[in-house]
ZAFI-17886 format. One record per residue: x, y, z of N, C-alpha, C, O, CB in turn; residue number from 1. Coordinates in Angstrom, 2 decimals. Glycine has a CB too. Layout:
BEGIN
X; Y; Z; X; Y; Z; X; Y; Z; X; Y; Z; X; Y; Z; NUM
...
END
This chain:
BEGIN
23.16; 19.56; 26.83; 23.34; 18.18; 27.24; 22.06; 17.41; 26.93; 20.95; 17.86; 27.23; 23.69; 18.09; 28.75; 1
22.24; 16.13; 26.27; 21.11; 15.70; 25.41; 21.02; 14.62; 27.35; 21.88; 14.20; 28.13; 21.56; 14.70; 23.17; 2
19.30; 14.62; 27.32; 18.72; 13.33; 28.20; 18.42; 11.89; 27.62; 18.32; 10.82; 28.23; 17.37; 13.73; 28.75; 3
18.28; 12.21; 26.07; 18.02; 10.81; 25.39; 18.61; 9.54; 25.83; 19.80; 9.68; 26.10; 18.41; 10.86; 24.10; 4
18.12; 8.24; 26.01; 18.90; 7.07; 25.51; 19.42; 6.86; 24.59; 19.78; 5.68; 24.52; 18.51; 6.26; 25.47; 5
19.79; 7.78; 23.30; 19.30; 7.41; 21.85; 20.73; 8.79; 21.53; 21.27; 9.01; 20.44; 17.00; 7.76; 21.29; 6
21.02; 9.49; 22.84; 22.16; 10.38; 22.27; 22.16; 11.58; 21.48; 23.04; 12.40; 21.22; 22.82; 9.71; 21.57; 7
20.75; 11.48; 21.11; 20.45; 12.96; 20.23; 19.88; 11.94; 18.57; 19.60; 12.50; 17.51; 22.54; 14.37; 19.96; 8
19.85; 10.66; 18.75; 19.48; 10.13; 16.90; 18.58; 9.59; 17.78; 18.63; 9.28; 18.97; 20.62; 8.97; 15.54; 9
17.45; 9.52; 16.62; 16.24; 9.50; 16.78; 15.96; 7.94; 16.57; 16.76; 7.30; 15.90; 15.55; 10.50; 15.89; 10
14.77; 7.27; 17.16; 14.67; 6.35; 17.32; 14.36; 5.28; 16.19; 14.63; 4.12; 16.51; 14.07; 6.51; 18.12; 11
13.86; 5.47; 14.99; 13.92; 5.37; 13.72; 15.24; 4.66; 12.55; 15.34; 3.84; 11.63; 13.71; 6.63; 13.59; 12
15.86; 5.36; 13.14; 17.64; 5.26; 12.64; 17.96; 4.03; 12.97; 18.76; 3.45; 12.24; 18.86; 6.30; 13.42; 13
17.38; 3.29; 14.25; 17.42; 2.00; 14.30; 17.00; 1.03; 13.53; 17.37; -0.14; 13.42; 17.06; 1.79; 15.08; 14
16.04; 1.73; 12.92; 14.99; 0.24; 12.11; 15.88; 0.80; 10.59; 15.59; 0.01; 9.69; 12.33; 0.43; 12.04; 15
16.42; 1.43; 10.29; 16.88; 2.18; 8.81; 17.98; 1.60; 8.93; 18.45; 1.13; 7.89; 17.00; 3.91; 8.54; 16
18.66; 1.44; 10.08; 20.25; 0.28; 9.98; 19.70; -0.81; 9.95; 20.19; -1.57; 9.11; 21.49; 0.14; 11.30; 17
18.60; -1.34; 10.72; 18.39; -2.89; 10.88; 17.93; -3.24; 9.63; 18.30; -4.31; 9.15; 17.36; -3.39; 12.02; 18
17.47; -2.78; 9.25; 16.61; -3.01; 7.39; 17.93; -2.71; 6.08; 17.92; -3.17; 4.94; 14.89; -1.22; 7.01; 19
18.95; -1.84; 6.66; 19.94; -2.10; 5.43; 21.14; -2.97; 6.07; 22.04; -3.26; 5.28; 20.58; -0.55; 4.72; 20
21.26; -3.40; 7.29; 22.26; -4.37; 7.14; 21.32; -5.79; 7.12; 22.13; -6.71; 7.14; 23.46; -4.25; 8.41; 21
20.02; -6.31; 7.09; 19.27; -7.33; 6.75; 19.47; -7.35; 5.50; 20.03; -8.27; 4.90; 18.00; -7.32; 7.11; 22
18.91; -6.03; 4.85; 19.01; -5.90; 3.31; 20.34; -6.88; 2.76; 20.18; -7.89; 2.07; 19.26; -4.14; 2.89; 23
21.66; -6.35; 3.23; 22.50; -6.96; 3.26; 22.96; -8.28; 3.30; 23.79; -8.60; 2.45; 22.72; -6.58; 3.73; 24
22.67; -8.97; 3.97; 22.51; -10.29; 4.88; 21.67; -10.80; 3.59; 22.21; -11.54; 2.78; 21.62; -10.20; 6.69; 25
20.35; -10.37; 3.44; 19.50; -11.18; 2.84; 19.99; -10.95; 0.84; 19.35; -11.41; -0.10; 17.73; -10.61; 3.46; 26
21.15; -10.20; 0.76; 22.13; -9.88; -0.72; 22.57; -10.89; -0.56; 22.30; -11.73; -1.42; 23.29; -8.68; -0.97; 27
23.43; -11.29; 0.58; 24.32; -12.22; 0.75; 23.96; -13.55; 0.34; 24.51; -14.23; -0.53; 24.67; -12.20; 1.94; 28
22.85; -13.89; 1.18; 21.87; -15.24; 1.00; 21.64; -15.45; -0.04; 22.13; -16.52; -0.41; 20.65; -15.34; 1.52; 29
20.98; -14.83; -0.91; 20.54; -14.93; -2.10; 21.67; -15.33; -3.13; 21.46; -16.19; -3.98; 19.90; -13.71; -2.39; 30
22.82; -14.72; -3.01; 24.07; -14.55; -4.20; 24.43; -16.35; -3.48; 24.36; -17.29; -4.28; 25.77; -12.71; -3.92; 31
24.69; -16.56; -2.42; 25.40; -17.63; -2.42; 24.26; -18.70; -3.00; 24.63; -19.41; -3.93; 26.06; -17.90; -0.96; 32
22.85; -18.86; -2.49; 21.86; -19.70; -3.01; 22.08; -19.92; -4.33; 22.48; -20.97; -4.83; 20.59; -19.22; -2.83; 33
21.73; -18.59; -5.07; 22.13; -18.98; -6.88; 23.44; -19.19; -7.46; 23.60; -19.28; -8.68; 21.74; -17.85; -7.85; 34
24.65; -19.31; -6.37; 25.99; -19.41; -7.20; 25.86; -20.95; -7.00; 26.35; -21.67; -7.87; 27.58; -18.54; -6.57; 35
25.11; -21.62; -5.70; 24.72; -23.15; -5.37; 24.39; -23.35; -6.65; 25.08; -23.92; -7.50; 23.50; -23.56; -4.26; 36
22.87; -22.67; -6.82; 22.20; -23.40; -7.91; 23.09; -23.31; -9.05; 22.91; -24.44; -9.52; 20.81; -22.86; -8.25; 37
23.79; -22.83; -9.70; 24.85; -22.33; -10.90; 25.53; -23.21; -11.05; 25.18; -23.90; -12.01; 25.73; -21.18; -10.75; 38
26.47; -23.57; -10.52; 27.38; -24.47; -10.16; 27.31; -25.58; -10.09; 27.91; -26.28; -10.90; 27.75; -24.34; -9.37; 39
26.36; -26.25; -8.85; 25.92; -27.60; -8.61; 24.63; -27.55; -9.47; 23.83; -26.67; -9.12; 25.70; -27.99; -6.97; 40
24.29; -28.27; -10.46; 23.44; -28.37; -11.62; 22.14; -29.21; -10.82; 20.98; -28.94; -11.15; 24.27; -29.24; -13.05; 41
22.39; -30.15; -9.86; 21.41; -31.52; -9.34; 21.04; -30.70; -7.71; 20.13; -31.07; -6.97; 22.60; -33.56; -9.16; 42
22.02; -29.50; -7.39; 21.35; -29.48; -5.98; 19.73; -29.04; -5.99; 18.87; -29.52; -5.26; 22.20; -28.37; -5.02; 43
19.61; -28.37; -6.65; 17.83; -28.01; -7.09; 17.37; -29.03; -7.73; 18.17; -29.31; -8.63; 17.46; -26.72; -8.15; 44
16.38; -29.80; -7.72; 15.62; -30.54; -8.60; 14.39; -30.02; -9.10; 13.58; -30.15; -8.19; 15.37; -31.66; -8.07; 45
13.98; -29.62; -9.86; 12.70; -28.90; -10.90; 11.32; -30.30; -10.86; 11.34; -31.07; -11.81; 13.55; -28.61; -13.13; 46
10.62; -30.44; -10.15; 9.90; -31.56; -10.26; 8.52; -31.03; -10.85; 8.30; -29.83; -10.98; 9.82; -32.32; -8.87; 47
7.60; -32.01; -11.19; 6.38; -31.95; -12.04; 5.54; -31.03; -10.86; 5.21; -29.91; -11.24; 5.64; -33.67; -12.55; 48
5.20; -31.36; -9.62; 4.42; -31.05; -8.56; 4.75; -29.91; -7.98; 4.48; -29.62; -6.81; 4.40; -31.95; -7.69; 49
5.43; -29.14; -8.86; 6.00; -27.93; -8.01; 4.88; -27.15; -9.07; 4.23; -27.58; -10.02; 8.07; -27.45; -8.00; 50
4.97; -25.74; -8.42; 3.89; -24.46; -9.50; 4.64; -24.32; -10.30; 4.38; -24.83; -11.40; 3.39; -22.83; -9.04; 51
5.91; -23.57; -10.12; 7.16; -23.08; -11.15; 7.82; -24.51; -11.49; 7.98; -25.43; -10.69; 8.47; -21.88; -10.34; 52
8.09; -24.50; -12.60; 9.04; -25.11; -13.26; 10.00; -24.53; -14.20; 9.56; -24.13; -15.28; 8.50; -25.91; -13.79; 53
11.42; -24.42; -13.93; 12.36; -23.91; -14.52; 13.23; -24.31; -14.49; 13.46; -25.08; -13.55; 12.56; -23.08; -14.40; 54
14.26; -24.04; -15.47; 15.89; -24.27; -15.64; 16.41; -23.87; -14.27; 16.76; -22.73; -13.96; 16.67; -23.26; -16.92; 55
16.43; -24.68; -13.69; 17.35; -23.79; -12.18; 18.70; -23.56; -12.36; 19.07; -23.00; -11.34; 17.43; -24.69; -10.63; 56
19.94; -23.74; -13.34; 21.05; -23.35; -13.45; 21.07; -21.62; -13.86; 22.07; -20.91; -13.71; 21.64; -24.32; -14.40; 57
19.49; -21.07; -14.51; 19.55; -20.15; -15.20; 18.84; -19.68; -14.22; 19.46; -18.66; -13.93; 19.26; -20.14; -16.52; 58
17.69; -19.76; -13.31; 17.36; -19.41; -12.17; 18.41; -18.71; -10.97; 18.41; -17.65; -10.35; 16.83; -20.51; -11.82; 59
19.31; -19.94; -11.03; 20.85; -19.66; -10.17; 21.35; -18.45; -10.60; 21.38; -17.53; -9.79; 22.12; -20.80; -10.45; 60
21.81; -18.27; -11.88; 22.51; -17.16; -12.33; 21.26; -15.61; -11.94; 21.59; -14.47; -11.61; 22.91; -17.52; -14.23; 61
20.37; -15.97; -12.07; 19.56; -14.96; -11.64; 19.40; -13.91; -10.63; 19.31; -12.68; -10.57; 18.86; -15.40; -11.54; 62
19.42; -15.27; -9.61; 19.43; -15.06; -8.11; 20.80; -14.62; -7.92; 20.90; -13.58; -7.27; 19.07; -16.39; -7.19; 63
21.87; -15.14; -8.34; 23.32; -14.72; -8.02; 23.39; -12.58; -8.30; 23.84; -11.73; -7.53; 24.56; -15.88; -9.47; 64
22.89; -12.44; -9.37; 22.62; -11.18; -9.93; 21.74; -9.90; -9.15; 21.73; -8.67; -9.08; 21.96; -11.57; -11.11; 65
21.16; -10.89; -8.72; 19.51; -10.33; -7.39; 20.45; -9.93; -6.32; 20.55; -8.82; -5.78; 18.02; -11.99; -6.53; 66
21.16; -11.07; -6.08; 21.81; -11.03; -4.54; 22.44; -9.60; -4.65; 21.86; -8.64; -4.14; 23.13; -12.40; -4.12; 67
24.04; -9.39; -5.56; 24.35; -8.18; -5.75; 23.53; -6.92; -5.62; 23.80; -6.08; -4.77; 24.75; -8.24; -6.73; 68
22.24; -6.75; -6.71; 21.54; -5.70; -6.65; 20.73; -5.72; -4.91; 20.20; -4.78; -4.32; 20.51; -5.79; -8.06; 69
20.84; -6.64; -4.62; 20.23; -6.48; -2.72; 21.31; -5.62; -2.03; 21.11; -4.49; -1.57; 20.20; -8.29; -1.61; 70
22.65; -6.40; -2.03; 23.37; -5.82; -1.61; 23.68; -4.09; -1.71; 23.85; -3.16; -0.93; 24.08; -6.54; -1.93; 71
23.65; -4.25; -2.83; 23.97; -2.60; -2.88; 23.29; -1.75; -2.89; 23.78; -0.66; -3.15; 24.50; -2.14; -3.72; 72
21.59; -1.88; -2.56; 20.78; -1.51; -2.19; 20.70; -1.08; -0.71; 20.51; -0.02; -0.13; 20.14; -2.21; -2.60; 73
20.94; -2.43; -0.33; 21.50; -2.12; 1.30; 22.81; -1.00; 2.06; 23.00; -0.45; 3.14; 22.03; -3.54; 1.70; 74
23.47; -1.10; 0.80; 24.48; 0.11; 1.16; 24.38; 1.30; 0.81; 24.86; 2.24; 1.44; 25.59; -0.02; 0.78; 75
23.66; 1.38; -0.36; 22.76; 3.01; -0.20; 21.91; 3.22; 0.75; 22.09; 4.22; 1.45; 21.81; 3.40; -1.33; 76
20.75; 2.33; 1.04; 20.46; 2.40; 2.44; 20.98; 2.98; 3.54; 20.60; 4.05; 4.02; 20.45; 1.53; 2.76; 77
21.96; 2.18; 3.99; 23.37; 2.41; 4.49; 23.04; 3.94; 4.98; 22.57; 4.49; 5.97; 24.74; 2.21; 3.22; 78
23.69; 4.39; 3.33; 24.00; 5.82; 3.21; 22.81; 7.13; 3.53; 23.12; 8.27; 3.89; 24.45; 5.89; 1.74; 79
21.77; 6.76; 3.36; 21.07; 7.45; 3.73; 20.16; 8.04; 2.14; 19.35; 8.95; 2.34; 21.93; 8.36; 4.67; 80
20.22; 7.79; 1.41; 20.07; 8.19; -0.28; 18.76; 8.34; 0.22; 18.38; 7.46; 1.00; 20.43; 7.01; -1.81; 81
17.93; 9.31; -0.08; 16.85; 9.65; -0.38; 15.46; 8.46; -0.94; 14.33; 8.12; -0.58; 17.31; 10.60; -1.28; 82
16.43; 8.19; -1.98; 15.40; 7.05; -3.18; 15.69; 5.94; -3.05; 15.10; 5.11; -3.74; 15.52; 7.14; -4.79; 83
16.70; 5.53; -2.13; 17.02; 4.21; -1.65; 16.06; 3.09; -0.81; 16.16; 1.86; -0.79; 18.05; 4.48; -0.88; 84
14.74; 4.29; 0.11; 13.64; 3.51; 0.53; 13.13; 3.24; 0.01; 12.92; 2.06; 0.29; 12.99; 3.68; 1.11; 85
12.31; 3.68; -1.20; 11.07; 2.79; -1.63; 11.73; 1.87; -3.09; 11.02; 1.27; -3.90; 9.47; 4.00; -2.09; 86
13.34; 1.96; -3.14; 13.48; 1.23; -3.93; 13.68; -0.13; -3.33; 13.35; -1.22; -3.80; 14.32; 1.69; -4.68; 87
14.45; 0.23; -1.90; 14.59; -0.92; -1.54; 12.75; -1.67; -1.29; 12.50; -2.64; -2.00; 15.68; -0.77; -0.17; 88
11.76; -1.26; -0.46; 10.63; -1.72; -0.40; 10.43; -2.63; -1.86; 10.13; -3.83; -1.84; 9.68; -0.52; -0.14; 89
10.60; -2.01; -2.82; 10.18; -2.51; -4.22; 10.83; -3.54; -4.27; 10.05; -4.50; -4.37; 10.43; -1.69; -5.43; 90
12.44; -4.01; -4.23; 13.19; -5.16; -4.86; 13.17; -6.29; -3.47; 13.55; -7.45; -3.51; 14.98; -4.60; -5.47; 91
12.63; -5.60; -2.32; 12.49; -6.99; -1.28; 11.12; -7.74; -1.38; 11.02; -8.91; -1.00; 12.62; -6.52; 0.41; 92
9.80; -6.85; -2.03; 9.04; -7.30; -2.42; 9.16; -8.54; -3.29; 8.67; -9.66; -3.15; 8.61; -6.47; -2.76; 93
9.96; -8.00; -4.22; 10.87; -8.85; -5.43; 10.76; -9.85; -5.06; 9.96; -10.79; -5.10; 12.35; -8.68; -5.72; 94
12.15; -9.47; -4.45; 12.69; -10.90; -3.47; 12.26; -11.97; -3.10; 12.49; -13.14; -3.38; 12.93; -10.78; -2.43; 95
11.40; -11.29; -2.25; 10.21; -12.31; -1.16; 9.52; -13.29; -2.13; 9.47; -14.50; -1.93; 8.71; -11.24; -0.28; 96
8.84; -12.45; -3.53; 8.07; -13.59; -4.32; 9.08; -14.58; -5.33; 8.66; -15.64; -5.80; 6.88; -12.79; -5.34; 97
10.62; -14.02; -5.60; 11.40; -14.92; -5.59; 11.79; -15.99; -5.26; 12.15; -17.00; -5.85; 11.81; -14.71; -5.48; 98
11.64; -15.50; -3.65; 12.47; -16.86; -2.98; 10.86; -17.94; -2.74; 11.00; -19.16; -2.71; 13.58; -16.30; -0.92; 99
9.86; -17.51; -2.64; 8.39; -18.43; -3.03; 8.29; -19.46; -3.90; 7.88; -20.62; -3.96; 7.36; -17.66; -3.61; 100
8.98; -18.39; -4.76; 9.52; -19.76; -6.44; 10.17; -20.83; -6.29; 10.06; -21.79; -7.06; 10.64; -19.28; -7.66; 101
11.24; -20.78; -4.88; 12.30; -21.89; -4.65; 12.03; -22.60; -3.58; 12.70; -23.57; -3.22; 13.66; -21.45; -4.49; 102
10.74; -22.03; -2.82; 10.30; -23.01; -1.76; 10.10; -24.43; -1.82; 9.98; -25.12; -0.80; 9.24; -22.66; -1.37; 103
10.06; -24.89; -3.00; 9.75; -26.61; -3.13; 11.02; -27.02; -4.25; 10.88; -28.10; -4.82; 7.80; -27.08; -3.95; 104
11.91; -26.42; -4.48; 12.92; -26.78; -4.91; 13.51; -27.37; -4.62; 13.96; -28.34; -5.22; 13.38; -26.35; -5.08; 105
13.85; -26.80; -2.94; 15.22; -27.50; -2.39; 14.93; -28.08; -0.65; 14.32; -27.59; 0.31; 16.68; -26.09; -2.43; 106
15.75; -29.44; -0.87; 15.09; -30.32; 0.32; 15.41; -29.32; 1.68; 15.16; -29.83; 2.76; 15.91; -32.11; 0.48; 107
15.79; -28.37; 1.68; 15.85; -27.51; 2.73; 15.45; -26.31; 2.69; 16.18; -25.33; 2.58; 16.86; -27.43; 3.10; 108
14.02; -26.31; 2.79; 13.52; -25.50; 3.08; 13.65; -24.19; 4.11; 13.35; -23.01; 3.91; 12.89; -26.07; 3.13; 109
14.13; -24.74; 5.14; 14.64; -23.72; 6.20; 15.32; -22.54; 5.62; 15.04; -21.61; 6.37; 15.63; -24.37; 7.17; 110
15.85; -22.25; 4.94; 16.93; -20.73; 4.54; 15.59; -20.14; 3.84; 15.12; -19.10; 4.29; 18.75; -20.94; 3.13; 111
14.83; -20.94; 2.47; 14.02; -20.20; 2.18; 13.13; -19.42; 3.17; 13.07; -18.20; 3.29; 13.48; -20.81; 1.46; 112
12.31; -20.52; 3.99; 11.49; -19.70; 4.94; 12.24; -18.68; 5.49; 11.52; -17.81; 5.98; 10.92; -20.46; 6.03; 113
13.35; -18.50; 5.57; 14.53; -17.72; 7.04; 14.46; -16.27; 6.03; 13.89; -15.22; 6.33; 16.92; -18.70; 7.39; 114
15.14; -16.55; 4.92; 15.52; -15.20; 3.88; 13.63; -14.69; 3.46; 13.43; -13.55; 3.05; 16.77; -15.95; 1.91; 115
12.52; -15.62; 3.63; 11.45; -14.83; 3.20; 10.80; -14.05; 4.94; 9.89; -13.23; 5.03; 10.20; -16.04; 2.21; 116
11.69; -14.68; 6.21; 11.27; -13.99; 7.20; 11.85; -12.24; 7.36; 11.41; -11.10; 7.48; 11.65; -14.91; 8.34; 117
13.28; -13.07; 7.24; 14.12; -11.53; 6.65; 13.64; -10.58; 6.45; 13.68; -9.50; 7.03; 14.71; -11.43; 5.53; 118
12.82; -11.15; 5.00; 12.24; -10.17; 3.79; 10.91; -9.13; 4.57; 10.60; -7.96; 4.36; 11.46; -11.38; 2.27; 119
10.48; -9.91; 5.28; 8.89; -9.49; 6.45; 9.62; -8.22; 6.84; 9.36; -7.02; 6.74; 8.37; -10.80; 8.27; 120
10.51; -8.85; 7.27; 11.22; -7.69; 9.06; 11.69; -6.20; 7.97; 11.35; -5.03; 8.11; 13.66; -8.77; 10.38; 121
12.41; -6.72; 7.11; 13.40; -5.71; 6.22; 11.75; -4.49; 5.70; 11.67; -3.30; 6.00; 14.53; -6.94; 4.33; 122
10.73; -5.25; 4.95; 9.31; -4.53; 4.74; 8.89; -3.81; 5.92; 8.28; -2.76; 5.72; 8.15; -5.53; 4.40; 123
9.14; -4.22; 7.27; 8.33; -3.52; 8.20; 9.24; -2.62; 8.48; 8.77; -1.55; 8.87; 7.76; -4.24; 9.37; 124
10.81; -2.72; 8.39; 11.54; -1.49; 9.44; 11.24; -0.32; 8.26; 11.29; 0.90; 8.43; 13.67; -1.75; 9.96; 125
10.98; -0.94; 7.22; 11.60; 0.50; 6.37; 9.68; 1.20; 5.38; 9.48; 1.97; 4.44; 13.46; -0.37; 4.56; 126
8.90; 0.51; 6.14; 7.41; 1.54; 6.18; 6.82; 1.75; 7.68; 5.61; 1.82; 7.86; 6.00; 0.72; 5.22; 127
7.89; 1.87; 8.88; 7.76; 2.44; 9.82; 8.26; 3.94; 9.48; 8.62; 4.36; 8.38; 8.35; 1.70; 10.82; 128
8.18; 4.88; 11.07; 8.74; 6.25; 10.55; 9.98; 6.51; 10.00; 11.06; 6.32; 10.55; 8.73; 7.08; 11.46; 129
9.82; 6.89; 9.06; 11.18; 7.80; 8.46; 12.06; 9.05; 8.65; 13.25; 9.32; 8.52; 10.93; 8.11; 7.49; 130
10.89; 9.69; 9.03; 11.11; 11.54; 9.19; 12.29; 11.44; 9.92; 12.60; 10.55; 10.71; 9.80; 12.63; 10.17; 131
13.02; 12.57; 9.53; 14.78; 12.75; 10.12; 15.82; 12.14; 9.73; 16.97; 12.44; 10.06; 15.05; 12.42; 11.40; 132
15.49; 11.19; 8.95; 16.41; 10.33; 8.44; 17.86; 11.07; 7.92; 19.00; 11.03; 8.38; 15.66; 9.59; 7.30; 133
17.40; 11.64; 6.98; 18.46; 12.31; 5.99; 19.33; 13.19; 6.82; 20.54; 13.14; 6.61; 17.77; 13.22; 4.77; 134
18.85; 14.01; 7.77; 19.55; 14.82; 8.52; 20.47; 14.25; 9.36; 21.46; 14.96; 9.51; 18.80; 15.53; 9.16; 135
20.49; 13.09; 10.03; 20.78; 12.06; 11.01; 21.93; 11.40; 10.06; 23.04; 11.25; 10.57; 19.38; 11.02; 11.50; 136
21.69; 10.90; 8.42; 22.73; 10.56; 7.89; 23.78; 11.38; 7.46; 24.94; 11.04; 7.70; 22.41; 9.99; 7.12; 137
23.50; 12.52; 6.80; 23.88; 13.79; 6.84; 25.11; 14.44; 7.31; 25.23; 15.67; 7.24; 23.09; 14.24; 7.38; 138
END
């Protein structure tokens, strides 16, 4: 008879779901942002005073592409895959300096800041502890 709060899974397993269904969430965000930018040609405006300057319709298609590869990152996650952590670490890194690029793009700033807070939380659950993981998904 287990005494845990936790049921016998280790406390860890929490931050490894919270970081692949964010992962998720923050797939989501991203795909709909660049199908915006794709689509609606004027909702981004590319101005002189920004750092980046780019085609944002081709930016859009980018991000739409990003979003997917988040997503399904997050669902190997999910799964427990071995090589799924430090890949995911790697493409939220990505991400994060992605969505930096679109911070003065769009008169609403709020989602950017929100999807680059995301991006913080998603970095910290998943270079906290790991150990047990695999067995727990297993």
């Amino acid at each position: 008879m287990s005494t845990s709060t936790y049921g016998g899974a280790r406390p860890m397993v929490g931050w490894i779901v919270f970081a692949a269904t964010m992962l998720m969430v923050v797939g989501t965000l991203d795909f709909i942002e660049g199908l915006v930018a794709a689509i609606r040609k004027h909702y981004y405006v590319a101005t002189p005073e920004q750092i980046i300057v780019f085609n944002t319709q081709t930016w859009g298609w980018l991000t739409l592409l990003w979003g997917i590869v988040l997503f399904l990152a997050g669902l190997s996650l999910w799964r427990g895959a071995s090589w799924s952590r430090w890949f995911a670490v790697v493409i939220v890194c990505i991400n994060l300096f992605g969505q930096l690029a679109w911070l003065g793009s769009s008169p609403y700033t709020i989602w950017t800041l929100t999807v680059v807070a995301i991006d913080i939380m998603i970095i910290y659950a998943l270079l906290v502890r790991w150990e047990g993981y695999g067995e727990m998904a297993a």
